[in-house]
N, C-alpha and C positions, 0 to 999 in steps of 0.2 A: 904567642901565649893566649890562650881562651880566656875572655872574659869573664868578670865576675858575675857568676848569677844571682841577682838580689828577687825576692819573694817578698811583694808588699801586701799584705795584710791589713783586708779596714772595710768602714762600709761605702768605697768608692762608688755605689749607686744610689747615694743619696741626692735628691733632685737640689736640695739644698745645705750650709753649712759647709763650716769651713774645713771640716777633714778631709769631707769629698771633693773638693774643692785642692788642696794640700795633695792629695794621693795622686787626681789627675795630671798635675802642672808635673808632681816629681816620676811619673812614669814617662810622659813625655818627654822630659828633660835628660832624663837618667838611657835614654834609646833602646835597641830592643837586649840591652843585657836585664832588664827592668819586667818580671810580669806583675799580674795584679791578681789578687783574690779577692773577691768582694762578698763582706759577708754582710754586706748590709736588710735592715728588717724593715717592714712597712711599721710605723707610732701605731701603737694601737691605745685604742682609748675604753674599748669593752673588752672583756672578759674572753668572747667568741675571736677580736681580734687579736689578744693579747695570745691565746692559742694558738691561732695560725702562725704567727709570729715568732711562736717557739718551735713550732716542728720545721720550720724554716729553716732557725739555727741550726737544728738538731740536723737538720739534712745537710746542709752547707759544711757541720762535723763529720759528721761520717763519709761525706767524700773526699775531704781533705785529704788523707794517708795515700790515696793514691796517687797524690800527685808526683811529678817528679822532686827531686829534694833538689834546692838550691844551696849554693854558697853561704848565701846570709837571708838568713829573715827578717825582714823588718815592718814591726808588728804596730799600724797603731791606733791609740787609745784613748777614751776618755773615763767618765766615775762612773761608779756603781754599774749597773749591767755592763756597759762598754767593758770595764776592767773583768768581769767578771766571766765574758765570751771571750774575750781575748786571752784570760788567761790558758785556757785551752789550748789554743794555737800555741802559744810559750812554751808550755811544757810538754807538748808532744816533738815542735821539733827539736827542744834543745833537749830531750832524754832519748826520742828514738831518732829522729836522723842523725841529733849530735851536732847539728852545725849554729853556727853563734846568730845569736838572738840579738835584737835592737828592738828597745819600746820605747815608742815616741809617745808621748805624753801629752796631750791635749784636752781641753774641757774648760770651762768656766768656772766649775765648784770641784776641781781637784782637789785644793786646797783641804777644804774643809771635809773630804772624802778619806782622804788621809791621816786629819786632824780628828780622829775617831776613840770615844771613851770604851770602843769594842775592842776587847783584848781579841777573839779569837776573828774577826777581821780585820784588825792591824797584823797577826800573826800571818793571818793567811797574803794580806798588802807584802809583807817581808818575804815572804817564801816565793813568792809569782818573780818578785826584784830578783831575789835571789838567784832564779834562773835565767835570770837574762845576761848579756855580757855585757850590753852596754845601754844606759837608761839617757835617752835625750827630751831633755826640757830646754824651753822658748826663751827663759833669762836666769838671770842669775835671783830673783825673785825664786822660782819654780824650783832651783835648785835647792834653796833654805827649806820651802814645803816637804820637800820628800828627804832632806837628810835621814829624819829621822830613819827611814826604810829602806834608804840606798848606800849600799858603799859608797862613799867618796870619788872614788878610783873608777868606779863605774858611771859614773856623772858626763853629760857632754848636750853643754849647752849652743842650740842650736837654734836662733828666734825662726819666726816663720816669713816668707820671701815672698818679692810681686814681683814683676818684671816692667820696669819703669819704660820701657820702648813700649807697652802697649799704650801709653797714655800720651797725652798732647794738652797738656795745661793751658788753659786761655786765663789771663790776670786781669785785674782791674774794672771786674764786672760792677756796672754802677743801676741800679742799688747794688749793695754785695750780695750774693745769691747762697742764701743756707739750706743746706741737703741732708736727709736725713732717710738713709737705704739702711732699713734692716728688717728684723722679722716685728710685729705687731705685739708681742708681748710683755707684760707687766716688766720680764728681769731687762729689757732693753730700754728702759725709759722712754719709752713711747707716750707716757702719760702728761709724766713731767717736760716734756719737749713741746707738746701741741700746748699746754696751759703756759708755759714763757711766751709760746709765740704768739699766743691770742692778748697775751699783756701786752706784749712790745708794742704789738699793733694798734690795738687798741689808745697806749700810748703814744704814737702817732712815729713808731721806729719804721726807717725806708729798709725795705727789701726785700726781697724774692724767695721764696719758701718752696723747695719740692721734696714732697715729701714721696717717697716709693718701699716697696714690700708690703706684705700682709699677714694678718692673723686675726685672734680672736677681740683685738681690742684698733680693727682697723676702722671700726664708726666713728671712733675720735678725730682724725686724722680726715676722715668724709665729710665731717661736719665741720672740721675747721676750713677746709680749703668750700665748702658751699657759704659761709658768712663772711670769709673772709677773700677778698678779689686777690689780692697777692700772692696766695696758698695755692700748689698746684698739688692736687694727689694721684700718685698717677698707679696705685696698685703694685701687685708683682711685676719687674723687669726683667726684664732678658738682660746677661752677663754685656750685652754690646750698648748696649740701652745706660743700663750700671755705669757703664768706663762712662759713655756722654755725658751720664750728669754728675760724675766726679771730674771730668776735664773742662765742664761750665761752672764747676760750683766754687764760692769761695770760701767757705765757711762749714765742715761739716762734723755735725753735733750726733755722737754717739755715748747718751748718758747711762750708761750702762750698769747694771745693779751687779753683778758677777763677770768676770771676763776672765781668760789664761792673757793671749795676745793675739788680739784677732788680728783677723787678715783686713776685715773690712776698715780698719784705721791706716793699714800698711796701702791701702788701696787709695783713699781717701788721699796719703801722703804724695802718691806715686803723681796724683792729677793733681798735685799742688793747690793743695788745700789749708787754711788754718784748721785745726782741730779743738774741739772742747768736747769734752770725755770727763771721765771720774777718775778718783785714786783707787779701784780695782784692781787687782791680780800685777801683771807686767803694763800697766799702760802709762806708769809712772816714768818708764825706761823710754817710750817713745816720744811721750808729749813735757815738754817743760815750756821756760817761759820764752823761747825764740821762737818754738810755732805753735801755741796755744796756751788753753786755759783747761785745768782738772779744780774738778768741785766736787763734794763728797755726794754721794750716790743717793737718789732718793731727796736731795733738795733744791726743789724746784725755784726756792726766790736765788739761792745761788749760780743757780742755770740760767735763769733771766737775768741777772746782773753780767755774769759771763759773756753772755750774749750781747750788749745792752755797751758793756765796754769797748767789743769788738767793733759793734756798726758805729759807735762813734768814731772810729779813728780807719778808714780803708788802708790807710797807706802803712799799719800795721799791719794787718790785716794781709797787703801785697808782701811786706816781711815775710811774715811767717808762713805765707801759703810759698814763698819760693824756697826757706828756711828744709821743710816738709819734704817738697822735690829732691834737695840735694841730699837728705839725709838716707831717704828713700835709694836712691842710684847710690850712697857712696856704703848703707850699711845693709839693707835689705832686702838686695837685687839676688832673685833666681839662681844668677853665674854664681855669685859670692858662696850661696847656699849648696847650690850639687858640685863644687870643691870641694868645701867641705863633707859631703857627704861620700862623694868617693875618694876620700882619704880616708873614711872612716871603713868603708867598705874592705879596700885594700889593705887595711891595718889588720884588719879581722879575720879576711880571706886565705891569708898568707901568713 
């Protein structure tokens, strides 16, 4: 019997982010019944780029129809523009090839993208649904956000997956070592993270600080590791780089002001880590009080107490970073996720 042909749709050439990220791992996983379309755009920040940007699209559309037609398409997504290019792909191939549709659901401010007082953009939100055969989202949170525009029946909650063999957990790191890998902007709590840890320190809390990734608020983050000896900043990482300082670190803090369910929490689990995060989007579902601490988004003396709790006690600390591990391998793991997937495939196909 021929394999099922799936068509992944996304912007898998993004240098960063967790879709492209998500696309990669699942074409690889998925073998070669699996191709990829990438419709990914350079951020454009002017007007000249914001153009290029669009004829890009516009090219990347217009070659789509020739491709071969697969089995399944599976298409995915985040808000506003993201949903908006993608609906495209949606309803050409479920009206002209005809064959069934998957929109995987991803983004930080879905939520609230959905949660719209625009009647003729929540209509248009229901009509895009409408065509799909099957909508997956990362928890049962994500699934309450988009009730309102999804059939029930077409619902299929699927969180997002690591692969816990790429990691090799080291425990018991003394001082405890808190890491903090993401992008440099305001919605990551980047601000609130460097101003705890200049308190702690200052307050005279033991431990080791590496801080990695970049962006436009990455001075902070420069100037705390130049006044402070214990602070390493080490910039953008390499994905092998990443795993090292998640399999040395004990401690890793992603205060995050919007989330869906990232992956860098699931990664953070995978190298046995405690975690301390926010009540955001799904990160309710991964973090409780066996491996970490969630503080509300945006307050920073709650972040330094959280923090502050932790380093007093290590041996909680080895808890909930090994708590992390097991949750990571028993609910999170890759295998776990593409069963699930090509059950969903086969369901569809046939």
């Amino acid at each position: 019997m021929r394999a099922t042909e799936i068509l992944l749709i996304g912007p898998a050439g993004k240098q960063t982010g967790g879709i492209a990220r998500y696309i990669h791992e699942q074409r690889r996983r998925l073998g070669d019944g699996a191709r990829v379309y990438d419709v990914a755009v350079p951020d454009s920040e002017t007007p000249l780029q914001f153009l290029r940007a669009a004829l890009l699209a516009l090219a990347q559309l217009v070659q789509f129809p020739f491709r071969r037609p697969p089995d399944v398409v599976h298409v995915h997504t985040s808000h506003w523009y993201s949903f908006f290019q993608s609906s495209a792909y949606i309803l050409y191939a479920a009206s002209v090839w005809r064959v069934p549709v998957v929109l995987h659901v991803h983004g930080s401010s879905f939520d609230t993208f959905v949660d719209t007082e625009s009647r003729l953009l929540g209509a248009f939100q229901s009509f895009v649904f409408a065509r799909c055969t099957t909508v997956v989202v990362l928890s049962d949170y994500w699934s309450d956000v988009v009730a309102d525009r999804v059939d029930p029946a077409k619902l299929f909650v699927l969180p997002n997956a690591v692969d816990p063999t790429d990691y090799d957990p080291r425990y018991g790191a003394s001082p405890p070592h808190v890491v903090f890998v993401s992008n440099h902007i305001e919605r990551k709590g980047v601000a609130e993270f460097v101003a705890a840890v200049d308190d702690l320190l200052e307050a005279g809390a033991r431990m080791q600080v590496t801080i990695a990734g970049s962006g436009p608020l990455s001075h902070l983050a420069e100037e705390l590791a130049a006044r402070r000896a214990a602070v390493t900043y080490e910039g953008y990482v390499s994905e092998t780089r990443k795993r090292e300082l998640l399999n040395e670190g004990s401690v890793f803090v992603l205060p995050t002001h919007a989330e869906n369910l990232p992956i860098a929490l699931l990664e953070a689990m995978a190298g046995g880590n405690a975690l301390v995060s926010t009540t955001v989007g799904a990160i309710p579902s991964l973090v409780d009080d066996d491996n970490g601490v969630l503080v509300a988004p945006g307050d920073e003396v709650a972040l330094r107490g959280a923090l502050s709790s932790l380093l007093a006690d290590p041996t909680r600390i080895e808890s909930m970073a090994r708590t992390s591990r097991a949750r990571a391998e028993r609910e999170y793991s890759w295998r776990t996720a593409v069963d699930s997937l090509e059950g969903l495939y086969a369901e569809l196909a046939h």
